[in-house]
C-alpha positions in Angstrom: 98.5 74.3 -30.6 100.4 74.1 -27.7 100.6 71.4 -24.8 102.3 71.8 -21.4 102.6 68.6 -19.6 103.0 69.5 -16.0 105.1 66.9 -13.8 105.3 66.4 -10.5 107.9 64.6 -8.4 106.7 61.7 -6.9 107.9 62.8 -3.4 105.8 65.7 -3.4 102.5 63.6 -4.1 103.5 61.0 -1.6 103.9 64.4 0.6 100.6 65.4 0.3 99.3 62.3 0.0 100.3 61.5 3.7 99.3 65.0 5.0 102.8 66.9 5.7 103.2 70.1 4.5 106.5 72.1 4.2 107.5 74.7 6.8 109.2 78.4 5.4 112.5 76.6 6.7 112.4 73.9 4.5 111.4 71.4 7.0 109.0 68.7 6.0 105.8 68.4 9.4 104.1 65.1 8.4 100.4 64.4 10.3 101.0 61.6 12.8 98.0 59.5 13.6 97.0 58.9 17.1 97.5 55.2 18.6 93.6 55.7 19.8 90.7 54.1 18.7 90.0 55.3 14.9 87.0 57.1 14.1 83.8 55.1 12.9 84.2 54.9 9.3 81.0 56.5 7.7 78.4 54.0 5.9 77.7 54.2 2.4 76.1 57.3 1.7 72.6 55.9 0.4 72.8 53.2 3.4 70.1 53.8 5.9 71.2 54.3 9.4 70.2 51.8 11.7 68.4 52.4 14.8 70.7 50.5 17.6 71.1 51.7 20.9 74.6 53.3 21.5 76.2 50.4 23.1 75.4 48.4 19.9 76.7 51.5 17.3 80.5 51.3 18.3 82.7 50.0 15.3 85.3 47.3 16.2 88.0 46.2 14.3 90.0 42.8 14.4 93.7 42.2 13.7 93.4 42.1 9.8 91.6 45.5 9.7 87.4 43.8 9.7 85.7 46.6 11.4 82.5 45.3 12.3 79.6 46.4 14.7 75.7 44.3 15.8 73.2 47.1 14.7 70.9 44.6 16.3 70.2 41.4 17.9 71.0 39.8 21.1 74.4 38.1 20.7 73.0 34.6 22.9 72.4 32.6 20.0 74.7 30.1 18.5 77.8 31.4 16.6 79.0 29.4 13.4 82.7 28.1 12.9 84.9 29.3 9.8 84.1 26.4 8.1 80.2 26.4 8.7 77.7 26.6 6.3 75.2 29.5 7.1 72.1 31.3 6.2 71.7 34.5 5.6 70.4 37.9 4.2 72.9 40.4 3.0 73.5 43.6 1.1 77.4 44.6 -0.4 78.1 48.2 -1.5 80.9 50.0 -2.3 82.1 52.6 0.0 80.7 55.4 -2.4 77.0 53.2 -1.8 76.7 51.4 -5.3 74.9 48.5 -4.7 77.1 45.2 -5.9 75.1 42.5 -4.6 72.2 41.3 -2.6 69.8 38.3 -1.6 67.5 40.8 -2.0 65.4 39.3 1.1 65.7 36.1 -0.4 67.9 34.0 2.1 71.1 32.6 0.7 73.4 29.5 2.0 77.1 30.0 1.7 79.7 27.5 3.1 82.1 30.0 4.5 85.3 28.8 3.5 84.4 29.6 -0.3 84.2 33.1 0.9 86.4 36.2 1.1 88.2 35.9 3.8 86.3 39.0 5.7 83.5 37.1 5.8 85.1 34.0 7.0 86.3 36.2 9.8 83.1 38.5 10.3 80.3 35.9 10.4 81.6 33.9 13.2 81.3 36.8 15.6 77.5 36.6 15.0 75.2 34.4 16.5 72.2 33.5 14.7 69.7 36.4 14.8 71.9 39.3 15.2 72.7 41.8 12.2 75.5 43.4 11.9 77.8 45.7 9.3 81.1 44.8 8.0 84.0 47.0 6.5 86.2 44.8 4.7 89.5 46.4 3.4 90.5 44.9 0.2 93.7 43.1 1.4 90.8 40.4 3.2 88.2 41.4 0.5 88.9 41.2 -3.1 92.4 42.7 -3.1 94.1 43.7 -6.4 92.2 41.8 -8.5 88.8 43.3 -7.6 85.7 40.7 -9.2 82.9 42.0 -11.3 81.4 44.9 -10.5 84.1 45.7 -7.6 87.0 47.4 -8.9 90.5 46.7 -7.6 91.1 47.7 -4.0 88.2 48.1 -2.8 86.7 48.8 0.6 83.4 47.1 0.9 80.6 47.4 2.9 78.1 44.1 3.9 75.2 44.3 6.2 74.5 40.8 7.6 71.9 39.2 8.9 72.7 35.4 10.1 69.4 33.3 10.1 70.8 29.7 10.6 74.2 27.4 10.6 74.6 24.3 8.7 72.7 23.6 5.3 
């Protein structure tokens, strides 16, 4: 029997891996991507959608790449510090919606600076009460290294909800 091994320069998948595509001529277009506000990434796909008025639904995203919107609360309550202890219920999935880890309604107390740094930078934009989702890229998430169940570079999704600061 017979194998062909088929190769591929690496050019041609970093080609299509950023979109371009290559004109009769030769020449090489390449998709640019607007300096606008990016789309709303898309929630796990067994996550439930909340119900939030419009105003609350519009994804944000911080310096480091957090995007982050309040699916519901008031935003007047008080807001912890990065190096707060807090309260809270949460739920972590993958971007593909496998569950990682929960409290399971069961509130949990965290000090926040033995946390990934996406939550060290999400949770302080809450105030107690409020409930929001988090996309954490993996450079402020578990990065190369992934932990557990979450593999290596991976995009992860929390939903939050702060109950209380300090322990």
């Amino acid at each position: 029997m017979q194998v062909r091994i088929l190769t591929i320069p690496a050019f041609a998948l970093a080609l299509a891996a950023c979109g371009g595509q290559k004109a009769a001529n030769g020449s090489v277009a390449v998709n640019t991507i607007s300096a606008a506000a990016p789309a709303a990434p898309a929630a796990p796909a067994n996550a439930t959608a909340p119900a939030a008025p419009a105003a609350q639904g519009d994804w944000l995203t911080t310096a480091s790449g957090l995007r982050y919107r309040k699916i519901s609360g008031t935003g007047t309550g008080p807001k912890p510090s990065p190096t707060d202890i807090v309260t809270l219920n949460y739920v972590g999935q993958l971007t593909d919606g496998t569950e990682f880890d929960s409290s399971r309604g069961t509130p949990v107390t965290f000090p926040l600076p033995d946390l990934i740094v996406g939550w060290q930078e999400g949770v302080p934009l809450m105030s107690v009460g409020d409930t929001y989702e988090f996309l954490v890229p993996p450079e402020i998430g578990y990065g190369p290294r992934g932990a557990g169940p979450i593999p290596p570079n991976a995009t992860l999704y929390f939903k939050i909800e702060l109950l209380g600061i300090g322990g």
